[in-house]
C-alpha positions as CSV (number, residue, x, y, z in Angstrom):
1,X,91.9,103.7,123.7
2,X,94.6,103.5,126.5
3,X,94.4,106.2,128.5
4,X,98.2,107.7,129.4
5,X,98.7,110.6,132.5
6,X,99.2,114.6,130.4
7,X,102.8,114.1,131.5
8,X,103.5,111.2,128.9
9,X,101.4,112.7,126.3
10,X,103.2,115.9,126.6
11,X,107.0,114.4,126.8
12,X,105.9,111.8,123.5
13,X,104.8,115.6,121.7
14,X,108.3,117.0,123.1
15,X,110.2,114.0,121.6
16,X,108.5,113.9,118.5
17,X,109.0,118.0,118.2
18,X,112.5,117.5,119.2
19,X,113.4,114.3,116.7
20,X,115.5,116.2,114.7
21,X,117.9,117.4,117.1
22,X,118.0,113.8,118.4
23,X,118.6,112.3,114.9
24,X,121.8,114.2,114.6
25,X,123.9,111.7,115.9
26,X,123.0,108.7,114.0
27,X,123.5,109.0,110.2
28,X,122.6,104.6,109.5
29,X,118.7,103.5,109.2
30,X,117.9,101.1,112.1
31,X,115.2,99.0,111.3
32,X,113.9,96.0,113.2
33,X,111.4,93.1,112.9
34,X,110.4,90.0,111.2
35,X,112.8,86.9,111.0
36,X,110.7,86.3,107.3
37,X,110.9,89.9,105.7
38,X,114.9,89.8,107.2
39,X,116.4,88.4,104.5
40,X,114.9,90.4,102.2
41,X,115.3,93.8,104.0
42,X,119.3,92.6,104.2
43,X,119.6,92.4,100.3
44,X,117.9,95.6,100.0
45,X,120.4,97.5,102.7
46,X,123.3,95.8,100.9
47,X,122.4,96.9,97.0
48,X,121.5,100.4,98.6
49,X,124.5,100.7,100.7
50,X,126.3,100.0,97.8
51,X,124.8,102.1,95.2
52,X,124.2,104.7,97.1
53,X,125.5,108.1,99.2
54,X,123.9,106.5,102.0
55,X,125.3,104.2,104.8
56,X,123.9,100.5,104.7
57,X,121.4,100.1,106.6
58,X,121.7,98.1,110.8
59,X,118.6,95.4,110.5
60,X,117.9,93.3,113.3
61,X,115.9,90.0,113.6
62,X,113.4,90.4,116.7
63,X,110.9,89.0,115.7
64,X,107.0,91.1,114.0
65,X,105.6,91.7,117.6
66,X,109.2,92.5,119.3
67,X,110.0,95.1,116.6
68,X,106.7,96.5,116.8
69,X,106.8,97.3,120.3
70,X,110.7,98.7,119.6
71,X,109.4,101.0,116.8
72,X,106.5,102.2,119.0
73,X,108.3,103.2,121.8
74,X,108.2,107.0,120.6
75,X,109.8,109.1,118.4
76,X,113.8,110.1,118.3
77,X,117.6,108.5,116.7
78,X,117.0,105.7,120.1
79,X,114.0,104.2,118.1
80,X,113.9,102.2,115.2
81,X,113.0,104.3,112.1
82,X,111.5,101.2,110.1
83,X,110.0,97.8,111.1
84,X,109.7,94.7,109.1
85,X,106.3,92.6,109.7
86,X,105.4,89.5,108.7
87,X,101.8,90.3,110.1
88,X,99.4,93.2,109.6
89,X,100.4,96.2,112.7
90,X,97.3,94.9,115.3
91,X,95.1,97.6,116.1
92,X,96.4,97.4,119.9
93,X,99.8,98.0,118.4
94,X,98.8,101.3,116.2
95,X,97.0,102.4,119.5
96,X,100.6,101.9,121.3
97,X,102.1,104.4,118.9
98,X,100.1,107.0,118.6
99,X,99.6,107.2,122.7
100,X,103.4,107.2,122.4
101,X,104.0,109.9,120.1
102,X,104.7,107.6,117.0
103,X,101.4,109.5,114.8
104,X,102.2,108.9,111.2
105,X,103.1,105.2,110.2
106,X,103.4,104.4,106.7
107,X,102.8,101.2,105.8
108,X,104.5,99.2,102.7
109,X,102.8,95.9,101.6
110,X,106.4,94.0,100.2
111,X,104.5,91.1,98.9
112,X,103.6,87.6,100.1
113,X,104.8,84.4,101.6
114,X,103.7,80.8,102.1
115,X,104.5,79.4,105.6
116,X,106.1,76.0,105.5
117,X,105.8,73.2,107.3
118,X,108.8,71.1,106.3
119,X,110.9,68.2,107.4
120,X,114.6,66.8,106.2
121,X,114.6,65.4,102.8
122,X,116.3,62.2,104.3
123,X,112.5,61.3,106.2
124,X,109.2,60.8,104.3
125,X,107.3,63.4,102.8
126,X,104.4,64.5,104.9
127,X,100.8,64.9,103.6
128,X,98.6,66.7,105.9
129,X,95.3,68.5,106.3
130,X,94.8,71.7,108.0
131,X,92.6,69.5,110.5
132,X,95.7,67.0,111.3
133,X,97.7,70.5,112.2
134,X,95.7,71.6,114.5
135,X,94.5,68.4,116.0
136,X,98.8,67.7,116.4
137,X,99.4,71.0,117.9
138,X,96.3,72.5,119.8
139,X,96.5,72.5,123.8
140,X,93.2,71.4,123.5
141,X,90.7,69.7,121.2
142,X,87.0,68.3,121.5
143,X,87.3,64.6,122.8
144,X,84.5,62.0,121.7
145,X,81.8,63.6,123.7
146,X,82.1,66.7,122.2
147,X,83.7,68.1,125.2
148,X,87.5,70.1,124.8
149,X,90.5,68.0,126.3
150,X,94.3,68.6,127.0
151,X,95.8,67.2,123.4
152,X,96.3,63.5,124.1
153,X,98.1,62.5,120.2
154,X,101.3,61.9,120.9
155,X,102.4,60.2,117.1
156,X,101.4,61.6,113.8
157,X,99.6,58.6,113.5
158,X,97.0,59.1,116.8
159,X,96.1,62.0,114.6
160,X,95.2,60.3,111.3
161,X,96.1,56.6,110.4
162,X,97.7,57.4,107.5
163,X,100.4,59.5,109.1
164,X,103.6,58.2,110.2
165,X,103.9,56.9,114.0
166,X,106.9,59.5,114.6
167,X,106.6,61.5,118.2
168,X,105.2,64.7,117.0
169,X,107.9,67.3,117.0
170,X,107.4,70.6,116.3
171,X,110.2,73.2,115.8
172,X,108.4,76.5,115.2
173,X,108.9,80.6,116.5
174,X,107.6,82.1,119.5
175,X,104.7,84.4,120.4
176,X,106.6,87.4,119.3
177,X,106.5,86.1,115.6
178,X,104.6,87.3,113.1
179,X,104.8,84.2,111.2
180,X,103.7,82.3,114.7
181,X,100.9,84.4,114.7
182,X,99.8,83.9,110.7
183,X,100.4,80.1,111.2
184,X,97.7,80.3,114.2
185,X,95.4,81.8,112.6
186,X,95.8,80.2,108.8
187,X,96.6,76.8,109.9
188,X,95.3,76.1,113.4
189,X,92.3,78.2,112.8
190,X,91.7,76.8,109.4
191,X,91.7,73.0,111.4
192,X,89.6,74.1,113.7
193,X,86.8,75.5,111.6
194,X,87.2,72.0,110.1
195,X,85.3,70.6,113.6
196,X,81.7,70.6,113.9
197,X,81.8,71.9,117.5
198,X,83.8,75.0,117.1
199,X,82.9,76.3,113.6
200,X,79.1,76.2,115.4
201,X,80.1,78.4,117.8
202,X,82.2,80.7,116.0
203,X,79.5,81.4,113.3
204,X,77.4,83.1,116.5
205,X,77.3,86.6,116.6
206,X,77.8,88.7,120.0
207,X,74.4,89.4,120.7
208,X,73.4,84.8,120.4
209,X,74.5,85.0,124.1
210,X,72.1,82.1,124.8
211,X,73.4,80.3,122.0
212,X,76.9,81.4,122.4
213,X,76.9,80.0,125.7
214,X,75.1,76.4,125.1
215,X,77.6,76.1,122.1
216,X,80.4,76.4,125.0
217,X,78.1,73.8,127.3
218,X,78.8,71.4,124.7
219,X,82.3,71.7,124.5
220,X,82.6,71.6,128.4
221,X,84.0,75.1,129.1
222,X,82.6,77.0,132.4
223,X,80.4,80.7,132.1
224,X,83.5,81.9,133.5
225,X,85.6,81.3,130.3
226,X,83.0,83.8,128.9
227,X,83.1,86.4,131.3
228,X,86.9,86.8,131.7
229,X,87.0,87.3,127.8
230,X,84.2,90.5,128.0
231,X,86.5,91.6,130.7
232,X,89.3,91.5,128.5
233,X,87.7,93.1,125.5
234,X,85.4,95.4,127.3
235,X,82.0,93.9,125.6
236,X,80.8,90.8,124.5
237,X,82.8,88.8,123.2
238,X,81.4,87.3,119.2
239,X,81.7,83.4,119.2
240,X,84.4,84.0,116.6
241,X,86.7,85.6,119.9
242,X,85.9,82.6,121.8
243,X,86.9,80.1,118.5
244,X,90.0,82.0,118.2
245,X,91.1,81.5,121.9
246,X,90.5,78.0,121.4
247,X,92.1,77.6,118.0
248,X,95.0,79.4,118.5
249,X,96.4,78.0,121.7
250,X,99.5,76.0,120.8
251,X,99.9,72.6,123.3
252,X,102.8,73.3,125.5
253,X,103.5,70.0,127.1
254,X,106.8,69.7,124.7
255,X,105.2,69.0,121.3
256,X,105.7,72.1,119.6
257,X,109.3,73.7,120.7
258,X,109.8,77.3,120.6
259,X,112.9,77.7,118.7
260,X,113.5,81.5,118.7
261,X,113.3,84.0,115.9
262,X,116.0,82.1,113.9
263,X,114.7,80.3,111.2
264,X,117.7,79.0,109.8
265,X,118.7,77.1,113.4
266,X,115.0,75.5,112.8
267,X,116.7,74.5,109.3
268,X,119.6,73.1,110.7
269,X,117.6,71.2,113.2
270,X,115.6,68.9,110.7
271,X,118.7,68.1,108.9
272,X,120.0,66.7,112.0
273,X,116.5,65.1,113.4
274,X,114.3,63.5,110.6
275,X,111.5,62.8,112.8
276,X,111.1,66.5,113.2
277,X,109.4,68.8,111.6
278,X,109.3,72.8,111.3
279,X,107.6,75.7,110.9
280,X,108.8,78.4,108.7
281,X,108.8,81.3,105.5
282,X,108.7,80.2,102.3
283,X,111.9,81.7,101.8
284,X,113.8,79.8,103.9
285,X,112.4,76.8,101.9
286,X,113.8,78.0,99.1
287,X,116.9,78.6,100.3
288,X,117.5,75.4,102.0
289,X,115.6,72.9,99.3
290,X,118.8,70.7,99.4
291,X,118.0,69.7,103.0
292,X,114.6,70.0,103.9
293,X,111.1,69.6,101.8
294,X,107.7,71.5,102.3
295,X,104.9,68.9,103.3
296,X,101.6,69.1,101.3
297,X,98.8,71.2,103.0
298,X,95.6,69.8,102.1
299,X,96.8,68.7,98.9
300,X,98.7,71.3,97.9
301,X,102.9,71.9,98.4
302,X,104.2,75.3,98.9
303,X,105.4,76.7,96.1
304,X,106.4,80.0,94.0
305,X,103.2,79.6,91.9
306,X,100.4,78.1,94.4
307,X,101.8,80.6,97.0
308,X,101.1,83.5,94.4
309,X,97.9,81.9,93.0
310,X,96.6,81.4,96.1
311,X,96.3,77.6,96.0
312,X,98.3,77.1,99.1
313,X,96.3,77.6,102.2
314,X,98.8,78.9,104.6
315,X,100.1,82.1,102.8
316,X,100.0,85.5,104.0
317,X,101.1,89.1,103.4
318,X,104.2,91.2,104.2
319,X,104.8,94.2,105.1
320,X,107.7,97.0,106.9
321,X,106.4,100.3,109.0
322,X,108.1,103.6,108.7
323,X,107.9,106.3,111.1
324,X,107.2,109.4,109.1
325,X,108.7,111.5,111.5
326,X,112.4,110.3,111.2
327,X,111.9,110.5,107.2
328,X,114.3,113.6,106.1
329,X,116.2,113.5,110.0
330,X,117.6,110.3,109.3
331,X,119.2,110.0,106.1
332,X,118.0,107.9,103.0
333,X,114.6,106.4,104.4
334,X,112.4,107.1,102.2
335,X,115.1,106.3,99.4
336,X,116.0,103.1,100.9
337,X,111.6,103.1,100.8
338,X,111.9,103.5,97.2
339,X,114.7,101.3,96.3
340,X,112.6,97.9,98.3
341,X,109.3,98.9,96.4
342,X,111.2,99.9,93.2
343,X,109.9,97.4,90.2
344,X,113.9,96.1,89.4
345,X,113.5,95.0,93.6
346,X,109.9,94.2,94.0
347,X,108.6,93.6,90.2
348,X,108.2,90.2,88.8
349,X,111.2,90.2,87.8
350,X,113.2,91.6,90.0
351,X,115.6,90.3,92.4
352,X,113.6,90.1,95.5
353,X,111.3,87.0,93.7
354,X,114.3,85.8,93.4
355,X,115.2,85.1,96.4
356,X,111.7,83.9,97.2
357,X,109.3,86.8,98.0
358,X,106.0,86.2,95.9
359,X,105.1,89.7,94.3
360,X,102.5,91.8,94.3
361,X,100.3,92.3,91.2
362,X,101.2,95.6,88.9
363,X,98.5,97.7,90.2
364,X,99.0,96.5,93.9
365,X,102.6,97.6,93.3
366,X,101.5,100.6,91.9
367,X,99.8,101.5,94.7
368,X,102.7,100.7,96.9
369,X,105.3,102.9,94.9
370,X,102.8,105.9,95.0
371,X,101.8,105.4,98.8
372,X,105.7,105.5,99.3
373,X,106.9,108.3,97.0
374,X,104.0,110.2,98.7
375,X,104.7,109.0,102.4
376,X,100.8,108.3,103.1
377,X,100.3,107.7,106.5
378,X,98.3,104.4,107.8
379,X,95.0,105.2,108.9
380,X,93.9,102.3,111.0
């Protein structure tokens, strides 16, 4: 665990003691977070706002890892009380708030979304395989002899024949996005277990150092690639932490554009460039089916129903964070809590699906509603 000097560790207990006094001046929930869950959060605010005693609700988009770091900053009305995530919290993350004061999080699983990648209705459907993703967007990727190379496809079509020759393209959000990090891990890492070289050395355990490093021989990458990642985790490193520095590394010689944490800019983007193509929530499928279409993922397109059956393989879960110690100092969190997880939001039918958020089964909701009534802190 990081270790912080007494002096922080006794100001973060001061604040946390203290968060009531602080909360007196702000009577609005600020909450913070994912570009994906935003939408959903915002009709949540508006119905509660409205129906309610309570003030609606200040959401900002900045992104799963930005609001993350906002909401773990410590405890007190100049912190976020709630965070939307379209990621699980990282353990690094929970460490980060507890050093800072932030010792009860309660976590609320909101349901799940399929991330698209999608292009404007006016260009050919795409048809892609997990392995043409990440062999179209990974800085680097095993060349003939078996040995990793910077990414040389420029066209769809140097990545499989049967793809178009357009200039691969790639609108998609930055490292602070939850939904960047699910896509790395669902769709590049998915390709990449798809290549003989890789999946054989993520399948080695940590202690196949031998084998771990001949596995890395044949792929061309020095000892030293090793080393600096046991200095980095403080042991050694499984083969499956070497695969995932590999797999997830996104090419960034202009390929794949970072286009910030809003998704409907990356919308309005394909409608103007056809040979483009985006990365994005379900939701904002959904919402903008008139101009853009979701391309099939190893045979399968990204739907309400193969999202929630589980057909579709880049799909993941969503969640928001509240920080139990602002619950009853700042009003109507746990309420606005209850009205997001309530069954006439959440439930199948309720107006969340709606809108596109795939929902939980009954006893998965169930669970939700009770962790939430009871505010049951995360245990990581």
């Amino acid at each position: 665990m990081k270790k912080f000097p007494l002096s922080a560790v006794a100001l973060a207990a001061i604040v946390g003691g203290s968060a009531a006094t602080q909360a007196a001046g702000r009577d609005t929930i600020s909450i913070v977070g994912s570009s994906t869950v935003y939408p959903f959060a915002t009709v949540v605010a508006e119905r509660f706002g409205r129906s309610t005693g309570f003030n609606t609700p200040k959401i900002e988009s900045t992104g799963s890892g930005g609001g993350l770091k906002l909401f773990c900053k410590g405890v007190g009305a100049n912190t976020p009380d709630i965070t939307n995530s379209s990621r699980r919290i990282k353990q690094s993350e929970f460490n980060d708030c507890q050093n800072n004061g932030v010792t009860e999080i309660v976590e609320v699983l909101v349901g799940y979304d399929g991330i698209a990648l999608a292009n404007a209705r006016s260009a050919p459907k795409l048809e892609l395989s997990l392995k043409d993703v990440y062999l179209a967007l990974a800085k680097d990727i095993p060349g003939p002899d078996g040995k990793l190379m910077a990414n040389p496809n420029k066209t769809w079509k140097d990545v499989n024949p049967a793809l178009p020759a357009t200039t691969i393209e790639v609108l998609g959000p930055p490292p602070t996005s939850g939904t960047r990090d699910a896509f790395a891990e669902l769709a590049m890492g998915g390709g990449a277990k798809s290549i003989g070289e890789l999946k054989a050395l993520r399948d080695l355990s940590a202690d196949k150092v031998a084998e771990i490093k001949a596995a890395m021989g044949k792929l061309g990458l020095p000892d030293g690639f090793y080393q600096a990642l046991q200095d980095q985790k403080g042991k050694a490193p499984k083969g499956e932490d070497l695969f995932d520095s590999i797999a997830y590394a996104i090419r960034e010689d202009g390929a794949y554009i970072e286009a910030g944490e809003n998704d409907n800019l990356i919308v309005q983007k394909l409608d103007a460039n056809p040979n483009a193509v985006g990365i994005f929530g379900f939701s904002f499928l959904e919402e903008n089916g008139d101009k853009v279409q979701g391309s099939q993922v190893d045979g399968v397109t990204p739907t309400f129903e193969t999202i929630a059956s589980g057909d579709y393989p880049v799909s993941r879960p969503l969640y928001f964070y509240i920080k139990r110690a602002h619950v009853g100092k700042i009003p109507g969190i746990q309420e606005y809590a209850v009205e997001f997880t309530s069954n006439k939001a959440m439930g199948e039918d309720g107006y969340l699906p709606e809108r596109g958020l795939i929902p939980l089964a009954d006893e998965e909701l169930k669970k939700v509603q009770a962790d939430v009534k009871a505010m049951t802190p995360l245990q990581l």
